[in-house]
C-alpha positions as CSV (number, residue, x, y, z in Angstrom):
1,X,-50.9,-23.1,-81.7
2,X,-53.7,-25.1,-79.9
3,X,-55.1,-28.1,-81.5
4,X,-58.0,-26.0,-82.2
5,X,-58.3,-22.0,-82.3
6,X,-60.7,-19.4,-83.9
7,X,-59.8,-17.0,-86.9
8,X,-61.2,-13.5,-87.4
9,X,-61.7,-11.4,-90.4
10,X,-63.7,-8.4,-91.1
11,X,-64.8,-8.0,-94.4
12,X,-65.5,-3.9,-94.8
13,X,-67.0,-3.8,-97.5
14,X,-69.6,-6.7,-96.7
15,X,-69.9,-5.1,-93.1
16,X,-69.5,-7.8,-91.6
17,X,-66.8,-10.4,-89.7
18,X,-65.8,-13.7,-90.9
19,X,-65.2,-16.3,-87.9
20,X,-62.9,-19.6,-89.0
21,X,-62.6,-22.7,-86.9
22,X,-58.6,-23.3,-87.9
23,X,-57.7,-26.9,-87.2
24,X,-55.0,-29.3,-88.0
25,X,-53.8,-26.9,-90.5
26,X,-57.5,-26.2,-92.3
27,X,-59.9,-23.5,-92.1
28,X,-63.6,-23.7,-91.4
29,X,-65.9,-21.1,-91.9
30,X,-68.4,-21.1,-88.8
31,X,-70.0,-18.0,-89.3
32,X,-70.5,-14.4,-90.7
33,X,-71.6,-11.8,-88.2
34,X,-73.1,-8.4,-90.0
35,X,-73.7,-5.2,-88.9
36,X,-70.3,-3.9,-88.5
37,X,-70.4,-1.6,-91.3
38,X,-67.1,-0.5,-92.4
39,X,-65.1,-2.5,-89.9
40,X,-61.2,-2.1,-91.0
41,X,-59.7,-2.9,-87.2
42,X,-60.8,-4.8,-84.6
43,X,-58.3,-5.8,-81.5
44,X,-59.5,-9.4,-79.4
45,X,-59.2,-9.8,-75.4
46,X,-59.2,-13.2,-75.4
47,X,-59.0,-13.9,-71.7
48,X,-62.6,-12.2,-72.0
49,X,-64.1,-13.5,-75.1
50,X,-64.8,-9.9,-76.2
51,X,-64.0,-8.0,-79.7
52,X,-63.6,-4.3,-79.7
53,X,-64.4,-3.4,-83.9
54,X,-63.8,-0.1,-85.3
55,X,-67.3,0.5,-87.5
56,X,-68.5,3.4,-89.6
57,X,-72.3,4.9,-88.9
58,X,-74.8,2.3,-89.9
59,X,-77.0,5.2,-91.1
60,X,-76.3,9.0,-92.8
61,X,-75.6,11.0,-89.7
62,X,-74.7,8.3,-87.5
63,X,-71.1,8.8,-85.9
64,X,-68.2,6.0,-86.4
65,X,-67.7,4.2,-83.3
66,X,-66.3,0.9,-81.1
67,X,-68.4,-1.8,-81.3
68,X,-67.6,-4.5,-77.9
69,X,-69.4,-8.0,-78.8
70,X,-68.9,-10.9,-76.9
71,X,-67.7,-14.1,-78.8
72,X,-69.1,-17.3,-78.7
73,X,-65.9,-19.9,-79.3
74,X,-68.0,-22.8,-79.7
75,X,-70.4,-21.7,-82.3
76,X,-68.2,-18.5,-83.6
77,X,-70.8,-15.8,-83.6
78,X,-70.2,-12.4,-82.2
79,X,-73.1,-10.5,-80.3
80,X,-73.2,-7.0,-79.8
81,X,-73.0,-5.7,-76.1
82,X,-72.3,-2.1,-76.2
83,X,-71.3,0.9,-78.5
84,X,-68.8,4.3,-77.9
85,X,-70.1,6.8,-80.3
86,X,-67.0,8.8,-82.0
87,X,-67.9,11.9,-83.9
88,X,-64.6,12.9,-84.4
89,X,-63.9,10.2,-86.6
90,X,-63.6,6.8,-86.9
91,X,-60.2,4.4,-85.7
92,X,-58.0,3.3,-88.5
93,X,-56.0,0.6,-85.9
94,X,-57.2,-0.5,-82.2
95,X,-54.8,-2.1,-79.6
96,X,-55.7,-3.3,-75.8
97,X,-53.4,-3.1,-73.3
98,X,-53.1,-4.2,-69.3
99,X,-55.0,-7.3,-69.4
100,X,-57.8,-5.6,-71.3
101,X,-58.4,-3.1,-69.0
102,X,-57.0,-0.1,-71.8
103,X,-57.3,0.7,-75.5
104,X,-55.8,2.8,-77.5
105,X,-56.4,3.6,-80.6
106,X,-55.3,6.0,-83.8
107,X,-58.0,7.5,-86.6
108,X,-56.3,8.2,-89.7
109,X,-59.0,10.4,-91.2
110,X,-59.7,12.3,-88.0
111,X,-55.9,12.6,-87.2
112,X,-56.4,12.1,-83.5
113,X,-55.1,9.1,-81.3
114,X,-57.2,7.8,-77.8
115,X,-56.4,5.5,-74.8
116,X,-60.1,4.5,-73.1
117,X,-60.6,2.6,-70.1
118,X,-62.2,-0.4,-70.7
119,X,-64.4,-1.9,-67.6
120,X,-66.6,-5.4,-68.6
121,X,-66.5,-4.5,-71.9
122,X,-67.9,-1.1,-71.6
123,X,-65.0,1.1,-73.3
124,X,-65.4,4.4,-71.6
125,X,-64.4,8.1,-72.9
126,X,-61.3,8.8,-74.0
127,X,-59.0,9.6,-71.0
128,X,-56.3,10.9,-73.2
129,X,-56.5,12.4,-76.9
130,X,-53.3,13.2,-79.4
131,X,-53.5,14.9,-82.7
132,X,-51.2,14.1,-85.8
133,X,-51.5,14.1,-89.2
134,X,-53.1,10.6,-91.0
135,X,-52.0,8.8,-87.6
136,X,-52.2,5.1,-89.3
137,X,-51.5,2.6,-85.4
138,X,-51.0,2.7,-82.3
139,X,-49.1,0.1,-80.0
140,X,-48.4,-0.4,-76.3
141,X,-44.8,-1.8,-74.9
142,X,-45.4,-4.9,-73.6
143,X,-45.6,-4.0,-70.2
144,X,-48.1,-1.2,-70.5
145,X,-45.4,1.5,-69.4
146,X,-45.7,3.0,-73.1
147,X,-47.7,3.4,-76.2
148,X,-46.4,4.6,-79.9
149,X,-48.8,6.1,-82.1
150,X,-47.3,6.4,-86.1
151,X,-48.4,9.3,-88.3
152,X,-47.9,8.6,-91.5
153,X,-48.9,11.9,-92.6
154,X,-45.7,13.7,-90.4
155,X,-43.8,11.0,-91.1
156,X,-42.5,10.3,-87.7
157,X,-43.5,7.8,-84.3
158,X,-45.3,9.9,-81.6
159,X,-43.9,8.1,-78.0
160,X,-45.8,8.7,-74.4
161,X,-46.0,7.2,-71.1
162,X,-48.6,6.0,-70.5
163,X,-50.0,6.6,-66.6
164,X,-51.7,4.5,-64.4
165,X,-54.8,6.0,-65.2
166,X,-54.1,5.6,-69.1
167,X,-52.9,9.7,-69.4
168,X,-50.5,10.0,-72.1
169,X,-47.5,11.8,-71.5
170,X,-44.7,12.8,-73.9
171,X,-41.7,11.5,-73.2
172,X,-38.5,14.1,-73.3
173,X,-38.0,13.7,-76.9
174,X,-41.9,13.5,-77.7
175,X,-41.5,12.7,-81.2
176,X,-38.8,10.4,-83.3
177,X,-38.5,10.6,-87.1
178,X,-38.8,9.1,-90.0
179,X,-37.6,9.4,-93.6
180,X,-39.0,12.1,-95.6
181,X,-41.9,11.0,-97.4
182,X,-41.4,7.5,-96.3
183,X,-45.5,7.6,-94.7
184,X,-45.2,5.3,-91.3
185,X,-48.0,2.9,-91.2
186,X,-47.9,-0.3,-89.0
187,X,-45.4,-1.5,-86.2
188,X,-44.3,-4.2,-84.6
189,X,-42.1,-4.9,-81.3
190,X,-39.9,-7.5,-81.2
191,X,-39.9,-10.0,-78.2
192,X,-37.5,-8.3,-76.0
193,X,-38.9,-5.1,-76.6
194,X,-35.7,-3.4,-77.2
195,X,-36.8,-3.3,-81.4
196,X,-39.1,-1.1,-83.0
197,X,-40.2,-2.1,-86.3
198,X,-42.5,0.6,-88.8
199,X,-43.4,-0.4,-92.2
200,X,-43.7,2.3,-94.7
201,X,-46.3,3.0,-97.4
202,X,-44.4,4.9,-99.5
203,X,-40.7,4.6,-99.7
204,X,-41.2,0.3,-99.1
205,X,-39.0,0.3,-96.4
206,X,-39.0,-1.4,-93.2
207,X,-37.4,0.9,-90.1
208,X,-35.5,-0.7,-87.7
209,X,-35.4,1.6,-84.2
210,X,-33.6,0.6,-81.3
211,X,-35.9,0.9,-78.0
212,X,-34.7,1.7,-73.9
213,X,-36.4,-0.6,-72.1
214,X,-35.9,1.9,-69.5
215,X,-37.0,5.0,-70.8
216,X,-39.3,3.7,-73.4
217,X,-37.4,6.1,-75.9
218,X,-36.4,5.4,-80.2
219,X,-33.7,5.6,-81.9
220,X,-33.6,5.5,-85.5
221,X,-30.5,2.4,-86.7
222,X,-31.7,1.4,-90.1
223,X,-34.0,0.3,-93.0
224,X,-34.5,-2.5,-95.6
225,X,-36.6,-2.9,-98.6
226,X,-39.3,-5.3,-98.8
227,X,-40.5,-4.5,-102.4
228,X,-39.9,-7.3,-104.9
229,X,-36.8,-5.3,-107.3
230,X,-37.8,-6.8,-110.6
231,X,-41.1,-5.3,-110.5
232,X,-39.6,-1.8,-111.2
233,X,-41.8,0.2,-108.8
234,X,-41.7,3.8,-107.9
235,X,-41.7,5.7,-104.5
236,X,-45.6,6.7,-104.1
237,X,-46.7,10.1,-102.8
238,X,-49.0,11.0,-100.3
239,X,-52.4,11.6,-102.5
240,X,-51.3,9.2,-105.4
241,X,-52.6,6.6,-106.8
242,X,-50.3,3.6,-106.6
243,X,-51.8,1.1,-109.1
244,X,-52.4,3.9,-112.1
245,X,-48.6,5.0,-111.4
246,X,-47.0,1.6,-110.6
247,X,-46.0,3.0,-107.3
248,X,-44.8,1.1,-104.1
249,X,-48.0,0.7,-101.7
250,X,-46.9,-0.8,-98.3
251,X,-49.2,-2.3,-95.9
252,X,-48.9,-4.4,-93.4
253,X,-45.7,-6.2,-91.1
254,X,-46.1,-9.4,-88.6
255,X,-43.4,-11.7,-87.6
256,X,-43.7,-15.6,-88.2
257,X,-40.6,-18.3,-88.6
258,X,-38.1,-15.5,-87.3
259,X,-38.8,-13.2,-90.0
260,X,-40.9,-10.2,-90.6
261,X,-43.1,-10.3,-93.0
262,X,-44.7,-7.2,-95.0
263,X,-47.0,-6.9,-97.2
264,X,-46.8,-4.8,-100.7
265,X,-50.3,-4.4,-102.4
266,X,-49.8,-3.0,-106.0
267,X,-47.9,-5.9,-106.9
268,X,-49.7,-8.3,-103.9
269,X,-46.3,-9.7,-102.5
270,X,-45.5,-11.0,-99.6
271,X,-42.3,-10.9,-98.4
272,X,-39.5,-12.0,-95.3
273,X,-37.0,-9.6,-94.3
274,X,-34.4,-11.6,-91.9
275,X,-33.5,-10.3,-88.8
276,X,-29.6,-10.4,-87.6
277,X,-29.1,-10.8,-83.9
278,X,-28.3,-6.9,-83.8
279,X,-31.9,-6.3,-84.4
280,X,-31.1,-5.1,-88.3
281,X,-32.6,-6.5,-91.3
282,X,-32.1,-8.2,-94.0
283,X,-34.5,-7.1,-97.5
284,X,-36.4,-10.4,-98.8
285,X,-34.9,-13.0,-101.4
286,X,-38.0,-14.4,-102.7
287,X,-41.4,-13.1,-102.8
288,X,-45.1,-14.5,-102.8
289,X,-48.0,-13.0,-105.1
290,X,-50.9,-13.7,-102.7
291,X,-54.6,-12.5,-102.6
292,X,-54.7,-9.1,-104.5
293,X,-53.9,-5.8,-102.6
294,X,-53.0,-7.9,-99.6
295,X,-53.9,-4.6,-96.7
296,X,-54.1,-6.9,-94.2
297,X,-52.7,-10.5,-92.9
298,X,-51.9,-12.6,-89.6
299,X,-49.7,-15.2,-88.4
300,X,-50.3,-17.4,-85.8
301,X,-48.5,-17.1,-83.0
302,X,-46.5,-20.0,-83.0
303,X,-45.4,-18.4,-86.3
304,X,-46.1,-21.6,-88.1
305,X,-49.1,-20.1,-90.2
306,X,-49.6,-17.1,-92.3
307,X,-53.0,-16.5,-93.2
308,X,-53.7,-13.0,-95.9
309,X,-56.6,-10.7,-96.9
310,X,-57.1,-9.0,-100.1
311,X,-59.3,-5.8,-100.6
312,X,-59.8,-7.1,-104.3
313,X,-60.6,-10.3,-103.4
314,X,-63.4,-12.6,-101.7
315,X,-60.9,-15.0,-100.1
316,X,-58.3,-15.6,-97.6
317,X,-55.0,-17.8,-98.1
318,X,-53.7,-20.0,-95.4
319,X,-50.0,-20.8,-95.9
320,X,-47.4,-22.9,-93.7
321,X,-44.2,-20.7,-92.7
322,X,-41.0,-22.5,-93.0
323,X,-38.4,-19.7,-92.8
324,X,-38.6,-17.4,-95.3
325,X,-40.6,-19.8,-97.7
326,X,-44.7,-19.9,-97.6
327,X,-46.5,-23.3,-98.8
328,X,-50.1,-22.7,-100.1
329,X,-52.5,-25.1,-97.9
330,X,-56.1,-23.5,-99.0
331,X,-58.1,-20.5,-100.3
332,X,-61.1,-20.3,-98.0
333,X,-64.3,-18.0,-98.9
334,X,-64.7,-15.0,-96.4
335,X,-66.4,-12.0,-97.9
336,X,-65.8,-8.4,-100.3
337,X,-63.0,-6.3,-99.1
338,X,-61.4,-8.1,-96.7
339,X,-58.7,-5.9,-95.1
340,X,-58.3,-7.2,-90.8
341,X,-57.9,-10.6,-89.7
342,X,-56.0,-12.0,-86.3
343,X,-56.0,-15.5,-84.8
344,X,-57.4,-16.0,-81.3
């Protein structure tokens, strides 16, 4: 990490975005930007200064949409610059690719994925549009050759190309599976990009799929819990509700102090699942009870720092990574259903 750098979090039920000065190991609240109503994703180009937030329709009728404002680092306050209506419904996860020049992006209600060309900001109509079930994220490989979009509703990882001109196209096996009723959610790639990683909602399982470099194609290898055993819960369904029948609610997975980390909301754990040199994992041996239904968290990327959200909560928890182990540095005020956040 810098000496100095900015945190983001978007608060959905408040509408609005939290910006943190973080600084020798503190958070600062600088400001609180409204107006994104409903914002539950935003992805930063940093080399820009510009924030692409996924917001509901500020007013009955109005479509959900991608909100571009421009970030002020000095001050922290974000300033509208343009708007891409989307009446097919609104994006669930938002990712940039080629220098900021592409998003992508995957709406979970509308079952649909996107990839936009992005020009000063402007984010353009979609160039390319998917359709799966509850598609929950959407990633690019590293070197913009690729993008994986997970549907947690057909339980499986959609993979494309992805053309110069930001045109998805299947690759020969279009689709790769996952377990049954596990419901996909978030992924990760690991450094080398030869790792997949896909946290699931339902089964709390992290899936570990090997990844040609070449080819851009998955294969399934394995799985690890990251749900705390003593707490005795169940595997969830799709239409359940978790917290009424003490059922396993994944959430989110980020790497920090070579771990992953996931994130398990009816029981608000955090937890590190090791990762062996093969690229297979390792369940957690200790877990910590963070903010409450924890949907969303960051880590720095220096891994050094894990910061977590909780939709039940009105605060955010810095902690220091050391391994598998979190230390508790401060509870900072953000705002009501806090459920994104990502340094920059």
């Amino acid at each position: 990490m810098t000496a100095s750098s900015l945190l983001l979090v978007a608060n959905a039920a408040d509408g609005t975005i939290s910006t943190f000065r973080f600084e020798d190991g503190r958070l600062e609240r600088l400001t609180v930007t409204e107006g994104v109503t409903g914002c539950s994703t935003f992805a930063i180009d940093p080399r820009r200064d510009l924030v692409y937030a996924a917001v509901k329709g500020a007013e009955p009728g109005q479509p959900a949409g991608i909100l571009t404002l421009a970030l002020d680092r000095a001050t922290g306050e974000l300033t509208p610059r343009t708007r891409l209506d989307l009446p097919e419904g609104g994006m669930n996860y938002l990712a940039l690719t080629r220098s900021g020049t592409g998003l992508l992006g995957a709406s979970y209600g509308g079952g649909y994925g996107i990839t936009s060309e992005v020009a000063d900001g402007v984010v353009g109509a979609p160039v390319s549009t998917i359709h799966y079930p509850n598609l929950h994220s959407v990633l690019p490989s590293a070197d913009g050759r690729f993008a994986y979009f997970v549907s947690l509703g057909a339980d499986l990882v959609a993979q494309y190309a992805l053309g110069p001109d930001l045109v998805l196209t299947p690759l020969d096996e279009p689709t790769t599976a996952a377990p049954d009723g596990s419901g996909p959610r978030h992924l990760v790639l690991n450094e080398a990009q030869d790792a997949v990683y896909v946290i699931t909602e339902f089964s709390g399982d992290v899936l570990h799929y090997a990844r040609d470099t070449g080819t851009g194609l998955l294969t399934l290898r394995g799985a690890a819990s990251f749900v705390d055993p003593t707490k005795g819960l169940g595997h969830s369904v799709f239409g359940a509700d978790p917290l009424a029948e003490h059922y396993i609610w994944g959430a989110d997975l980020h790497p920090a102090g070579g771990h992953l980390w996931a994130s398990e909301r009816t029981e608000s754990t955090l937890g590190a699942l090791a990762v062996a040199p093969d690229g297979s994992l390792t369940p957690p041996e200790a877990f910590t009870v963070t903010e409450t239904q924890p949907r969303g968290f960051a880590t720095s990327p220096d891994g050094a720092y894990l910061v977590a959200a909780g939709e039940k909560s009105t605060t955010v928890s810095l902690y220091a990574v050391d391994g598998a182990e979190l230390t508790l540095l401060q509870r900072a005020e953000t705002g009501r259903g806090a459920n994104w956040l990502r340094f920059v």
